[in-house]
GUKOLSE-459694 format. One record per atom (N, C-alpha, C, O): residue in three letters; x, y, z. Coordinates in steps of 0.1 Angstrom, whole numbers, padded with zeros to 4 digits, always signed. Each point is the difference from the previous one (the first is absolute). Layout:
N
ALAXYZ ...
END
This chain:
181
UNK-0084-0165+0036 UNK+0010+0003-0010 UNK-0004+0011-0009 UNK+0008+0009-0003 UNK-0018-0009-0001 UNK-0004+0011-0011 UNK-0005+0011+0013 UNK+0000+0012-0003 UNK-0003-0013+0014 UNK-0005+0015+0003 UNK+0012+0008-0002 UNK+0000+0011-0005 UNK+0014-0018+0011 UNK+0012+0004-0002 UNK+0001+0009-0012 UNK+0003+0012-0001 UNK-0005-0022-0011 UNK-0003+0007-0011 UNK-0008+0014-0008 UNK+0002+0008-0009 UNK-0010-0012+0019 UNK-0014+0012+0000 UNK+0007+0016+0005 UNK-0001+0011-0004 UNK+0010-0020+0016 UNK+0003+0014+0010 UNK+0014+0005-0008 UNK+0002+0012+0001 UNK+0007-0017-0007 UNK+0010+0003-0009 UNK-0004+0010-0008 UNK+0005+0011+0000 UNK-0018-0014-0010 UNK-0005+0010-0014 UNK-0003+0013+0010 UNK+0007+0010-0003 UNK-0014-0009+0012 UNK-0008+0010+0008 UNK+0009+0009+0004 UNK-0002+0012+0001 UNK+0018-0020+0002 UNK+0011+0008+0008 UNK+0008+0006-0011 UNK+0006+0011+0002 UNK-0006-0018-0012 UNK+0003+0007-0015 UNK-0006+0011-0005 UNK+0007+0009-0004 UNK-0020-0008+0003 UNK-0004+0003-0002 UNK+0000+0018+0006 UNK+0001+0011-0005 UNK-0004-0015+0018 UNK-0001+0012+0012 UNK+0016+0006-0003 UNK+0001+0012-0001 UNK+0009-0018+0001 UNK+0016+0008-0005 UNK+0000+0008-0010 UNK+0006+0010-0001 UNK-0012-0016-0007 UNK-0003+0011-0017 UNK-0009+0004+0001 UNK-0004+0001-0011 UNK-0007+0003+0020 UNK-0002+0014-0002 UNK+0005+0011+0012 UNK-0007+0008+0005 UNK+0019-0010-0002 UNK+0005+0003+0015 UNK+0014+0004-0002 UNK+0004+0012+0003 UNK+0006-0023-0010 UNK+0014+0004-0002 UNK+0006+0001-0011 UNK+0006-0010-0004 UNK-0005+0022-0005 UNK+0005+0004-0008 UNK+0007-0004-0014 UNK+0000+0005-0011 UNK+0007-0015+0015 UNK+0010-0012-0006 UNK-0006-0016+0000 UNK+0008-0008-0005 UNK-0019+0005+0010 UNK-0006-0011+0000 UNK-0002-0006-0013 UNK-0002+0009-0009 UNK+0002-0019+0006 UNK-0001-0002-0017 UNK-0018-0003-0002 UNK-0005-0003-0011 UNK-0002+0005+0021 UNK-0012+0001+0001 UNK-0010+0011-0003 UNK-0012-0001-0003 UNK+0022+0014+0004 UNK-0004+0016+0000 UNK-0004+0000-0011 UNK-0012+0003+0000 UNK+0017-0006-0016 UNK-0005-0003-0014 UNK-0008-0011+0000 UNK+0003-0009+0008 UNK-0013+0008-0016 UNK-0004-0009-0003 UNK-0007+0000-0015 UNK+0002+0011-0007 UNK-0008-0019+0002 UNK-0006-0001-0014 UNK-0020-0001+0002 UNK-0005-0011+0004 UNK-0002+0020-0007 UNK-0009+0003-0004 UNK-0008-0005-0006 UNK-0001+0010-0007 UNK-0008-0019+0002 UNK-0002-0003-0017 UNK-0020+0005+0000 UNK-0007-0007+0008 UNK+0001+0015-0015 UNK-0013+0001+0002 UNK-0003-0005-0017 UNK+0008-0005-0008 UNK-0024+0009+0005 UNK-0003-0004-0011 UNK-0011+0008-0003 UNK-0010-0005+0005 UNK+0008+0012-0011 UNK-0009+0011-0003 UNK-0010-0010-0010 UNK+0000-0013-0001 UNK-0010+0023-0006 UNK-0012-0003-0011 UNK+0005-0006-0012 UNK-0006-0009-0006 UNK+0021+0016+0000 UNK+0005-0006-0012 UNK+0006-0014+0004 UNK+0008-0004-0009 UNK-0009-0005+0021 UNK+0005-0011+0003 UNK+0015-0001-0001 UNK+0005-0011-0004 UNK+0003+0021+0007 UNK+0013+0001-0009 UNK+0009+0002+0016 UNK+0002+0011+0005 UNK+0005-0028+0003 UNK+0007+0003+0010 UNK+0012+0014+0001 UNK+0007+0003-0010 UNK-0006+0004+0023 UNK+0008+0010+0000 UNK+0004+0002+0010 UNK-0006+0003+0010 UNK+0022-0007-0010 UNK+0009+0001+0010 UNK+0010+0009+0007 UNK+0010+0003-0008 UNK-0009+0001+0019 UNK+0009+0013+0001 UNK+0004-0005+0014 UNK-0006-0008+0007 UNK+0018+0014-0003 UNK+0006+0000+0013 UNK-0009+0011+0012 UNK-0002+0012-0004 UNK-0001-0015+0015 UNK-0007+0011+0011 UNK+0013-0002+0011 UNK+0011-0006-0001 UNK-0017+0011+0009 UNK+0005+0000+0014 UNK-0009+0000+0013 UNK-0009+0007+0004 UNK+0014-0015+0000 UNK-0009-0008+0006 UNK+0000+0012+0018 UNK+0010+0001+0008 UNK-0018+0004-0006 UNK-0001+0010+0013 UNK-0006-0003+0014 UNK+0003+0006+0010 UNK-0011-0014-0011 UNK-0007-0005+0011 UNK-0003-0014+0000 UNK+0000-0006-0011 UNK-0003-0003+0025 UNK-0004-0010-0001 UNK-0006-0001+0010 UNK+0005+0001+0011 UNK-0021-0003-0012 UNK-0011-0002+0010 UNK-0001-0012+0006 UNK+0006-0009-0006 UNK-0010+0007+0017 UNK-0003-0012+0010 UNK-0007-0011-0009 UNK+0000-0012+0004 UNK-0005+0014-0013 UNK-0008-0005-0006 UNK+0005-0009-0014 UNK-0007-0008-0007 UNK+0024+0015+0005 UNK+0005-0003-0011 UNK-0006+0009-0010 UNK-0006-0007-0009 UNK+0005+0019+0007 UNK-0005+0008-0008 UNK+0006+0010-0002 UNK+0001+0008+0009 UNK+0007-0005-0023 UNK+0010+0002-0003 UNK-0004+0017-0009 UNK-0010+0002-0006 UNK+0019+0006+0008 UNK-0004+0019-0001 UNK+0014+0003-0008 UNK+0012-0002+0003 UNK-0019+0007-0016 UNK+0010+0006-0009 UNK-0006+0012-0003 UNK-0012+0002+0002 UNK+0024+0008-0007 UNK-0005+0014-0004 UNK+0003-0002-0014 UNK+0009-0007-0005 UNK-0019+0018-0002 UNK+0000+0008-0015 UNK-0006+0012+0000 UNK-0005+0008+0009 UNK+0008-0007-0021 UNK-0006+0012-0006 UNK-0017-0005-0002 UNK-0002-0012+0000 UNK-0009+0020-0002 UNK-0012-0009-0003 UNK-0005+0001-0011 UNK-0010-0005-0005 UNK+0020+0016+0001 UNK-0004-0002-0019 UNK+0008-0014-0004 UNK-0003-0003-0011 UNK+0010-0005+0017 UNK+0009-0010-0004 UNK-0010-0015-0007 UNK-0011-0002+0005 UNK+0017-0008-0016 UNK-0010-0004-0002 UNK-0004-0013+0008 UNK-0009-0008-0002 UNK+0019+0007+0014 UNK+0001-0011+0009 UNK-0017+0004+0007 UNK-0007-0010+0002 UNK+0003+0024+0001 UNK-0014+0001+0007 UNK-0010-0001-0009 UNK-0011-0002+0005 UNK+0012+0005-0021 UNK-0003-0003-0006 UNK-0010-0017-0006 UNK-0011-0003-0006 UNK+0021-0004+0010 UNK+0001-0014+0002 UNK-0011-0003+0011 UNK-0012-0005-0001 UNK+0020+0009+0010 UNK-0011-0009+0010 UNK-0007+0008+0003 UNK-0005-0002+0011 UNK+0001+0013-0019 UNK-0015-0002+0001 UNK-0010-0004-0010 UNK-0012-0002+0002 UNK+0017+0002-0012 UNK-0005-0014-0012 UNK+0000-0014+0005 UNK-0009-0008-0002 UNK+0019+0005+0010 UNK+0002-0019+0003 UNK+0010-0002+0011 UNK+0012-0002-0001 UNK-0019+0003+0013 UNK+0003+0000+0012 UNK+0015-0012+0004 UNK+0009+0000+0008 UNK-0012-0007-0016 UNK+0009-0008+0005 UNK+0013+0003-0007 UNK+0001+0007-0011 UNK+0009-0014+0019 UNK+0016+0007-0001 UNK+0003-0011+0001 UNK-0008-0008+0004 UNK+0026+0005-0010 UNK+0012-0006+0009 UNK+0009+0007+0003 UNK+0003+0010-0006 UNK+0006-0016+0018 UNK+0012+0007+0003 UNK+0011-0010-0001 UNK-0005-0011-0001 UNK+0022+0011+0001 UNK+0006-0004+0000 UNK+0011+0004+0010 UNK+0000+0011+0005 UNK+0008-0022-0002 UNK+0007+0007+0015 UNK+0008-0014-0007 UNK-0003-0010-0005 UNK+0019+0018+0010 UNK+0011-0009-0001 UNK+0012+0008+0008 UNK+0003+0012-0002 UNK+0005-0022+0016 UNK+0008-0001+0005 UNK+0013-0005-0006 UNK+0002-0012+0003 UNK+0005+0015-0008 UNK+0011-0004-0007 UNK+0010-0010+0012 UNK+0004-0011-0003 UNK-0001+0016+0014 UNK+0009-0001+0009 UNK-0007-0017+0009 UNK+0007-0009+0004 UNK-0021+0011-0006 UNK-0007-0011+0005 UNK-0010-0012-0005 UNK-0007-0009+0006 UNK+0011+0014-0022 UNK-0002-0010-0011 UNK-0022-0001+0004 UNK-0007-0010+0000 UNK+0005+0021+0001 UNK-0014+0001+0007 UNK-0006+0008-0009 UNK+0003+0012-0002 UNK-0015-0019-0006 UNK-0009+0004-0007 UNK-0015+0005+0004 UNK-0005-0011+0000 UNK-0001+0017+0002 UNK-0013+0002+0003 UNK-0009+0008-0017 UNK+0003+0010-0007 UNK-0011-0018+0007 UNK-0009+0002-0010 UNK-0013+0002+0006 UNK-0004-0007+0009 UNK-0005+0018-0012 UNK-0015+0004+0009 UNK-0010+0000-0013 UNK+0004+0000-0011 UNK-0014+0000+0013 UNK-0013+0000-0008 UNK-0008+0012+0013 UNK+0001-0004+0012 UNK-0005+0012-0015 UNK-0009+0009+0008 UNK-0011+0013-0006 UNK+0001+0005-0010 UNK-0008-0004+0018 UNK-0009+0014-0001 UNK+0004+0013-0004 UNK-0004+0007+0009 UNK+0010+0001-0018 UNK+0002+0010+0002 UNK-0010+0016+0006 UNK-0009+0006-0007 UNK+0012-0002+0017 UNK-0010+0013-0001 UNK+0008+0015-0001 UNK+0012+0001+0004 UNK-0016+0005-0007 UNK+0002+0015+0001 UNK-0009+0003+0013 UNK-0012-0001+0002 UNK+0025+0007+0007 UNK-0007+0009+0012 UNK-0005+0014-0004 UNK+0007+0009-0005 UNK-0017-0011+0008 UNK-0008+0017-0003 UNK-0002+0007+0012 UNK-0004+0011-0002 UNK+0006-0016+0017 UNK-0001+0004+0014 UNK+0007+0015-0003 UNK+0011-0004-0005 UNK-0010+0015+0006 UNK+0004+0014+0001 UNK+0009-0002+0016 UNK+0012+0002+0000 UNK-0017-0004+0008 UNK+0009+0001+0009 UNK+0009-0007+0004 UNK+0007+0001+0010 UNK-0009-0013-0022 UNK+0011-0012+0002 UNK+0011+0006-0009 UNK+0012+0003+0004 UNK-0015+0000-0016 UNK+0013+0004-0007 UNK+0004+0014+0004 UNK+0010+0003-0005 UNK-0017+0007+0014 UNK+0005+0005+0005 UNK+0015+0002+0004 UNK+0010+0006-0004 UNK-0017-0018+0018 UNK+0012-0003+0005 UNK+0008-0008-0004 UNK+0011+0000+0006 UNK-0012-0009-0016 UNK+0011-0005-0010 UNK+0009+0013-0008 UNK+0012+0003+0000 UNK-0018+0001-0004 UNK+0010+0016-0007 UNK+0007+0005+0011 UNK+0012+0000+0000 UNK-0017+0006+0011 UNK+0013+0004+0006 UNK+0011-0009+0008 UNK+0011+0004+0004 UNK-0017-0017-0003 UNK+0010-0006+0002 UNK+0012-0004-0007 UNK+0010-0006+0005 UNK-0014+0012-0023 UNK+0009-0003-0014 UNK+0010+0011+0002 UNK-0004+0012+0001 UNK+0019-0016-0001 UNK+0013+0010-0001 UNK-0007+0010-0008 UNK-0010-0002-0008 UNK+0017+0012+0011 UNK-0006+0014-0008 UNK+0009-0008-0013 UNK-0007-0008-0007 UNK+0019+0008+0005 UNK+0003-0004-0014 UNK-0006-0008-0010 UNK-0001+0001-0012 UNK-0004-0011+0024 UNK-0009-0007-0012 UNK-0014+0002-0005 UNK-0005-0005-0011 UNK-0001+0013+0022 UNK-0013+0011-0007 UNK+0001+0003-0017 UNK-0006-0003-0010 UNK+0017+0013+0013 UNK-0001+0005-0015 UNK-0006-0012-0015 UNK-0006+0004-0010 UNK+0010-0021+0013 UNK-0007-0006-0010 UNK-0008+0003-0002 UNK+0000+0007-0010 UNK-0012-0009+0015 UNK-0011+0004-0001 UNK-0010+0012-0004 UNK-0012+0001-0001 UNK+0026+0012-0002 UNK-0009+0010-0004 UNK+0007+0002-0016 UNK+0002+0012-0004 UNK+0000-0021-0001 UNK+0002+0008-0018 UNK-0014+0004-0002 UNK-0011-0002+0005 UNK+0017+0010-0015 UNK-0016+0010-0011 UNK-0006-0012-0009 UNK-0012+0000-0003 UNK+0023-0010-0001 UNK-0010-0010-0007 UNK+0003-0016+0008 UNK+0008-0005+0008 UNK-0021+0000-0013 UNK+0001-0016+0003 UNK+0013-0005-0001 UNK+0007+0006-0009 UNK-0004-0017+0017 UNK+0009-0008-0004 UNK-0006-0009-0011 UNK-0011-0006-0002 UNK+0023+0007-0007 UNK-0002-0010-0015 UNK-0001+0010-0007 UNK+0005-0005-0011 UNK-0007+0017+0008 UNK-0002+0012-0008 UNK+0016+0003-0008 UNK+0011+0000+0004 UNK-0015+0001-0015 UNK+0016+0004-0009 UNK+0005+0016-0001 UNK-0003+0009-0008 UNK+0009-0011+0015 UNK+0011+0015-0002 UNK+0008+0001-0012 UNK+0007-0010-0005 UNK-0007+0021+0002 UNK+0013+0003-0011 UNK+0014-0002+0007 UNK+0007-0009-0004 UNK-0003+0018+0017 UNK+0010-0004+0008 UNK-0002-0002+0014 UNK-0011+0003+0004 UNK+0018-0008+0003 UNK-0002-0006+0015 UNK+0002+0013+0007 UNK-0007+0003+0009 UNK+0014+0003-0013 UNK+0006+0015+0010 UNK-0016+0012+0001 UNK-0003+0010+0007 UNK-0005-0019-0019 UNK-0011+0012+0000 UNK-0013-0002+0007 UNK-0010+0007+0000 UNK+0017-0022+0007 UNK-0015-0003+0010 UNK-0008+0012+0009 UNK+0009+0007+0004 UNK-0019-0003+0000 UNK-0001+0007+0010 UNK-0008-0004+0012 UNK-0009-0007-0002 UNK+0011+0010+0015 UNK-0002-0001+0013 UNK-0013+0007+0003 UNK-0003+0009-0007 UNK-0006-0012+0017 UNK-0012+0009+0005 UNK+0011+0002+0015 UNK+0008-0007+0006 UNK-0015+0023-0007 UNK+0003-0001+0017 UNK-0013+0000+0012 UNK+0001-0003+0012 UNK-0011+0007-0018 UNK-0011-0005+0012 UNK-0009-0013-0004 UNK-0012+0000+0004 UNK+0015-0004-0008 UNK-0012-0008-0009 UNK+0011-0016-0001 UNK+0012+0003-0002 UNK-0015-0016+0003 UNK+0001-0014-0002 UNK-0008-0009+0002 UNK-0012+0001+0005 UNK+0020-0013-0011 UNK-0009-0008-0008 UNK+0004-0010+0012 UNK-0003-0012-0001 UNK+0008+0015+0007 UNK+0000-0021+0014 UNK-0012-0005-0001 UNK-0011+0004+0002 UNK+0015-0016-0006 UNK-0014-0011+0008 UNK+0010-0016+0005 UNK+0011-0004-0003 UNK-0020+0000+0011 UNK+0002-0011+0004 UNK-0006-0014-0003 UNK-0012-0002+0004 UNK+0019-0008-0010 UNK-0003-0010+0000 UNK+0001-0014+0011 UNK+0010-0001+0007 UNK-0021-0009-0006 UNK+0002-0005+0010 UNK-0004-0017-0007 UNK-0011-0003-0005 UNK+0022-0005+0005 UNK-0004-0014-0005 UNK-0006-0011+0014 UNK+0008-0007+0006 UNK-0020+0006-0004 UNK-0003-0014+0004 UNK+0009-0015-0005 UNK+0000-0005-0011 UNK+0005+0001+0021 UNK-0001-0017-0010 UNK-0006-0011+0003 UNK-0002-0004+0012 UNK-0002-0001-0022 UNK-0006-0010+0007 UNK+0010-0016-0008 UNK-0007-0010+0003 UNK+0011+0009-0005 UNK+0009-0005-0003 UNK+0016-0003-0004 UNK+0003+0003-0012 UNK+0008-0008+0021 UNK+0011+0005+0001 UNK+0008-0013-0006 UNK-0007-0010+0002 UNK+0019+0006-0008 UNK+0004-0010-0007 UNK+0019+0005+0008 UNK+0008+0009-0003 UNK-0008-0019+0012 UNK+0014+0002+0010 UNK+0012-0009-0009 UNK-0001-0012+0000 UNK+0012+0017-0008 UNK+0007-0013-0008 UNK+0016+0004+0010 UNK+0002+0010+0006 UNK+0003-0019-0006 UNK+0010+0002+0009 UNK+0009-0012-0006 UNK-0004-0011-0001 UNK+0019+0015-0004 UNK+0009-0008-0009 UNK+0012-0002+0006 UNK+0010+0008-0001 UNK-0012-0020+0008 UNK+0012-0008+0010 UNK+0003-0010-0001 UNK-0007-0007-0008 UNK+0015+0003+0013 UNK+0007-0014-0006 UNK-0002-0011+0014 UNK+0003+0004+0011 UNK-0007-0016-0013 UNK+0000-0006-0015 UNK-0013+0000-0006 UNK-0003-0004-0011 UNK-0007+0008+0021 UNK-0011+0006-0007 UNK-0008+0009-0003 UNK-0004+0005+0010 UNK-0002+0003-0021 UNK-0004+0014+0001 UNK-0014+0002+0005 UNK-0007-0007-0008 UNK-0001+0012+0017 UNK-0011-0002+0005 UNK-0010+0012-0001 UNK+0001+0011+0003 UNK-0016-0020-0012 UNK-0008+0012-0003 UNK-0017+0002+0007 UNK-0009-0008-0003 UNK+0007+0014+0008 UNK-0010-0001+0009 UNK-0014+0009-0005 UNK+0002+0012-0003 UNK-0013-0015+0004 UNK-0008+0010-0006 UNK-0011+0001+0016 UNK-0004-0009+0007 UNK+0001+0026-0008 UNK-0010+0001+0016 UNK-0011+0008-0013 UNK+0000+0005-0011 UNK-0010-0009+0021 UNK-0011+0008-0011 UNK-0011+0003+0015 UNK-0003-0008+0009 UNK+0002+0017-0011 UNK-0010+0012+0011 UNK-0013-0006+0002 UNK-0007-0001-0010 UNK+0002-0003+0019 UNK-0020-0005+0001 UNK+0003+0005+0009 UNK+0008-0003+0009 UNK-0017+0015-0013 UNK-0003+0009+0012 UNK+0007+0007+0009 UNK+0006+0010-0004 UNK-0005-0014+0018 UNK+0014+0004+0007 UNK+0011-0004+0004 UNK+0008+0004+0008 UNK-0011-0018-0020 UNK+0013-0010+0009 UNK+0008-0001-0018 UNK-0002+0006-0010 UNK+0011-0016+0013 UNK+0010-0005-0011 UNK+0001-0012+0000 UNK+0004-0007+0009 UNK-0008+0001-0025 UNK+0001-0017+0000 UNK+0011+0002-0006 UNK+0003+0011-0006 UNK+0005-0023+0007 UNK+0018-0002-0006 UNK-0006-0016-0009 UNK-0008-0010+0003 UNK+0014+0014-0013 UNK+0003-0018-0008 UNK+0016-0001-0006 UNK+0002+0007-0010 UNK+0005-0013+0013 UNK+0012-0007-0012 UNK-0003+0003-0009 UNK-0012-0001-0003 UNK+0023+0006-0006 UNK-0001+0002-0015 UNK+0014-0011-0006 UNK+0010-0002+0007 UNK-0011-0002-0018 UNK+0014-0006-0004 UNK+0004+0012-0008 UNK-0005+0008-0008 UNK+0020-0008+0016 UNK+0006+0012-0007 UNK+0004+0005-0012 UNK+0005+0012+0000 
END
């Protein structure tokens, strides 16, 4: 019954970072830098490893890399509206520094959406007006983030009962326990 379970999140999961309209493709971020002060923002969710290891892009002045590299650990949030399907993660965050991985991550990014990544200033920086941002044209700031989980919290809200399951990672496998919902 729960691998079922297992193989649901995984299939959810692998859709959002795959089909466009997935209510999976957003998701919620939360890191925690030095000032202990939680910080939450929406990503988009781009890849999903065999492994359940999960690849978002930024900018790397952003303070999400910031973060984890002060305090590695993250959460993420994931909500299915259509399927009353919660997924909550606890994981590793890393920044890929591989040159020929983000390489090939960048050209595989729409030219349209390149341009994020090349303002003249950090994101979070205060402009007098938005129209006066400016663009690099040879020069960007892509990096890639990549969440490990090692713990995943499955809530699922059905009638007549709502069912919540927690998998936590040893090693290469996945223990499952009941949670009361």
């Amino acid at each position: 019954m729960t691998v079922s379970h297992f193989n649901e999140l995984r299939l959810e999961l692998e859709k959002g970072s795959s089909e466009k309209g997935h209510p999976f493709r957003f998701c919620t971020l939360a890191t925690v830098g030095l000032d202990r002060m939680a910080r939450l923002r929406t990503v988009v969710l781009r890849h999903l490893g065999k492994d359940l290891a999960l690849t978002f892009y930024t900018d790397k002045r952003s303070k999400k890399v910031l973060h984890i590299k002060e305090n590695r650990n993250v959460s993420l949030l994931f909500y299915h509206p259509g399927k009353q399907l919660q997924l909550r993660m606890e994981g590793v965050g890393v920044v890929i520094k591989d040159p020929e991985r983000l390489k090939g991550l960048w050209k595989g990014l729409e030219k349209r959406h390149r341009k994020d990544y090349t303002t003249s200033l950090a994101p979070g920086s205060i402009l007098e007006k938005p129209e006066t941002l400016e663009y690099l044209q040879d020069e960007n700031y892509f990096c890639a983030l990549e969440v490990h989980p090692f713990k995943i919290e499955y809530l699922k809200l059905k009638k007549p009962d709502h069912l919540r399951i927690r998998f936590s990672r040893l090693e290469n496998d996945w223990k499952r326990e009941f949670l009361v919902p």
